[in-house]
C-alpha positions in Angstrom: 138.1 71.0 171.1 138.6 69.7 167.6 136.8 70.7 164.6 135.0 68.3 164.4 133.3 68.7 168.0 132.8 72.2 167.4 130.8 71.2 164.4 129.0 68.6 166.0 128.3 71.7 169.1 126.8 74.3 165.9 125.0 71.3 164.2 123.4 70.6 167.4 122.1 74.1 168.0 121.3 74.3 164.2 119.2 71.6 164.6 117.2 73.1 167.9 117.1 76.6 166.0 115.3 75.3 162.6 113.1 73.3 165.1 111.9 76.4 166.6 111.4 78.0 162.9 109.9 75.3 161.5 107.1 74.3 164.0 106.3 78.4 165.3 103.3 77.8 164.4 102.4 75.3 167.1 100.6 76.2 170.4 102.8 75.9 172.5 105.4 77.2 170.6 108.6 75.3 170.8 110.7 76.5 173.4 112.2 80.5 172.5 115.8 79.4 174.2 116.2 77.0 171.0 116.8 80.0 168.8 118.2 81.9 171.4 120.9 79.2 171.4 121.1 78.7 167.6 122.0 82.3 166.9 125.9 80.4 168.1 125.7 78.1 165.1 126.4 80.3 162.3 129.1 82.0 163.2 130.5 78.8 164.6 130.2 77.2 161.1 131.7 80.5 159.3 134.6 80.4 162.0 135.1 76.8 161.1 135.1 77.4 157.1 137.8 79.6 157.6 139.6 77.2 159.5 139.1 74.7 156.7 139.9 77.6 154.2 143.3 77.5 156.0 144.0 73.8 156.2 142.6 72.3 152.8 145.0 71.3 150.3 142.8 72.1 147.8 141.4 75.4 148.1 139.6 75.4 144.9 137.8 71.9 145.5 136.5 73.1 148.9 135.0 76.2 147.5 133.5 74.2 145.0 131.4 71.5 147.4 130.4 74.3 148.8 128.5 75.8 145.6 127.6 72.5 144.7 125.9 72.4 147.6 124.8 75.2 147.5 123.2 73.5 144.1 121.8 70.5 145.7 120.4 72.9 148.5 118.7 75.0 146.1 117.1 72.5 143.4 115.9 69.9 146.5 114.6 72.8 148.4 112.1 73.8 145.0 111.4 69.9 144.4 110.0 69.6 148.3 108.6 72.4 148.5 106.4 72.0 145.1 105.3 68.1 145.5 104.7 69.3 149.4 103.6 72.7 149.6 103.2 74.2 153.6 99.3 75.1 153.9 100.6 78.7 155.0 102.9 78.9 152.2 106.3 79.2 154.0 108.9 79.3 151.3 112.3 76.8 152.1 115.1 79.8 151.9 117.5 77.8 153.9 121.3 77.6 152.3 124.2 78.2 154.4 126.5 76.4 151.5 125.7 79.4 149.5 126.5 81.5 152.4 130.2 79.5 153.5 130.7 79.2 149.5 130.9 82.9 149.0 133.2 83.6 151.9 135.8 81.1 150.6 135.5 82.6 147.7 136.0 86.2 149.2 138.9 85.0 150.9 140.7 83.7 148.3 140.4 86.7 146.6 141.8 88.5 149.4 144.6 86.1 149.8 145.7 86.2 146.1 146.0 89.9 146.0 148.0 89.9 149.2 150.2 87.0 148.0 151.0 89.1 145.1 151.9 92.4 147.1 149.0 93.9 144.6 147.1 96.5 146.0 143.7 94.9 146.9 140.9 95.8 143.7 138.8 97.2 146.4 135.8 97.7 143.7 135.8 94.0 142.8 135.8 92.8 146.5 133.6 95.3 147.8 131.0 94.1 144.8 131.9 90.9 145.4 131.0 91.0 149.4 127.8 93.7 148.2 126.4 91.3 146.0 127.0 88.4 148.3 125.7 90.3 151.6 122.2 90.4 149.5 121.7 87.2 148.0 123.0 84.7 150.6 121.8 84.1 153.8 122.7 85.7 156.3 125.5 87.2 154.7 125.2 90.9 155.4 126.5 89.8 159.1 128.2 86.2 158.4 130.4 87.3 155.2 132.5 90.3 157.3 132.2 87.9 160.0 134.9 85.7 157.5 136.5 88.3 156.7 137.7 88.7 160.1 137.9 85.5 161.6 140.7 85.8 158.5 142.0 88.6 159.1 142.5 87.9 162.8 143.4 84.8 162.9 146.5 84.8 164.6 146.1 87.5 166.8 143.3 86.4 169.6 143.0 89.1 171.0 142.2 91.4 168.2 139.7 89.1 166.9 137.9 88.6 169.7 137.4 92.7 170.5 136.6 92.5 166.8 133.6 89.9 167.4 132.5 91.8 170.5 131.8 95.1 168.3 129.7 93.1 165.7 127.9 91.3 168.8 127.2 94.5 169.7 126.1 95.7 166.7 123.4 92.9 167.1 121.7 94.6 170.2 117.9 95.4 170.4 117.4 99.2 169.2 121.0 99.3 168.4 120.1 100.4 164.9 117.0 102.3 163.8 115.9 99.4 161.6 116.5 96.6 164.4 113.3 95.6 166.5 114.3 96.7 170.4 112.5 93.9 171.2 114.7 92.1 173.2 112.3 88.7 172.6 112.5 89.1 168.9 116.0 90.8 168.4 118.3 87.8 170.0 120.8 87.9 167.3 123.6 89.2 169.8 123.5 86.3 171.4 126.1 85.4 169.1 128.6 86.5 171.5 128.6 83.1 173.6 129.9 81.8 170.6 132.9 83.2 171.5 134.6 80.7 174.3 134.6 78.2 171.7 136.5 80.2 169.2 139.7 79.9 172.3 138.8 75.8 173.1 139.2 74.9 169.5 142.9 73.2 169.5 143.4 73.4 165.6 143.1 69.6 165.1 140.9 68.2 162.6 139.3 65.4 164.5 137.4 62.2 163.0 137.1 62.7 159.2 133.3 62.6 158.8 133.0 65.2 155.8 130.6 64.0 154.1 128.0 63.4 157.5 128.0 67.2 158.0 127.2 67.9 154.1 124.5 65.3 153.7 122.4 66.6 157.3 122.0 70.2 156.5 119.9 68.9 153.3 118.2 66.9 154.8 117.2 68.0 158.3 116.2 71.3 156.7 113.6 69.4 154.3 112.3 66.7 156.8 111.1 69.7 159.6 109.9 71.2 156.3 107.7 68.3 155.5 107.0 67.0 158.9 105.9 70.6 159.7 103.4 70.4 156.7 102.0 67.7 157.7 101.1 68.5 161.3 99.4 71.7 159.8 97.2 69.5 157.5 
């Protein structure tokens, strides 16, 4: 699979998972196997920024759309949610440009030192990925996930034990602080993402950059409002 079919495979599930958020409040509720399914689409899109990470010619400028989005995300996000506020007050956190912007920037911090044969500042990273595991989302999980979808790149194998440990990590119960709920835990269902780390063929696909950067937006603020509006 090219990258951009895997994309088009986590924007998809993306889309089903934010569904479920969005409209929980419905009776029925939407169907539970949508976020089920979406806990595949982050690391699918972390696993594809390191790709990218790899392949841009322009390391820098990527890094930077990210934040800028990141921007966009965070300003839109405020304007929505203050002309339309949800009756039940359900604040629009949603940012995974903040989230993929970080971890480009941890990784080029971690390939720089390397480059150099400097031994790594492990203060600065490890406040770097502290500070980045608490204010973006999802990052306490997605930002080591970079780190060794990096790390591992080359080496299958070791990645993909690597991936099973942190799946694992995910399991109801597994930690005193995780729900053992297996209903409400579901975040180790990340571990089907992990067939689709092998079919990827490195190829970039159709160049549609700008589709994938404009839909995130977007989506996230029309469930928002459409959401609002059904609970009027």
């Amino acid at each position: 699979m090219t990258a951009f079919q895997l994309k088009i495979v986590a924007l998809l599930l993306m889309l089903g998972d934010h569904i479920h958020y969005f409209f929980l409040f419905q009776d029925p509720q939407p169907p539970a196997i949508l976020t089920w399914l979406g806990r595949l689409s982050a690391p699918l899109f972390v696993f594809l920024a390191v790709e990218s990470f790899h392949h841009t010619k322009n390391r820098h400028a990527y890094r930077d759309r990210l934040f800028w989005g990141a921007v966009v995300m965070i300003a839109g996000s405020i304007v929505v949610r203050w002309l339309y506020p949800r009756p039940d007050g359900l604040a629009l956190t949603n940012n995974i440009f903040l989230t993929l912007g970080w971890a480009v920037l941890l990784l080029e911090k971690l390939t720089v030192y390397l480059a150099r044969q400097r031994s790594l500042d492990s203060l600065f990273f490890a406040l770097l990925l502290i500070v980045g595991c608490l204010f973006t989302e999802g990052g306490i999980l997605l930002l080591p996930l970079a780190i060794i979808f990096h790390v591992f790149r080359t080496n299958k194998k070791r990645l993909a034990i690597s991936y099973t440990l942190l799946s694992a990590l995910m399991l109801p119960d597994s930690w005193p602080f995780f729900s053992a709920d297996p209903h409400t835990n579901v975040q180790w269902m990340m571990i089907f993402a992990l067939p689709f780390f092998f079919l990827y063929n490195g190829k970039r696909g159709p160049a549609l950059r700008w589709f994938f950067y404009l839909f995130y937006p977007l989506h996230i603020w029309l469930l928002y409002l459409a959401s609002g509006w059904l609970q009027r």
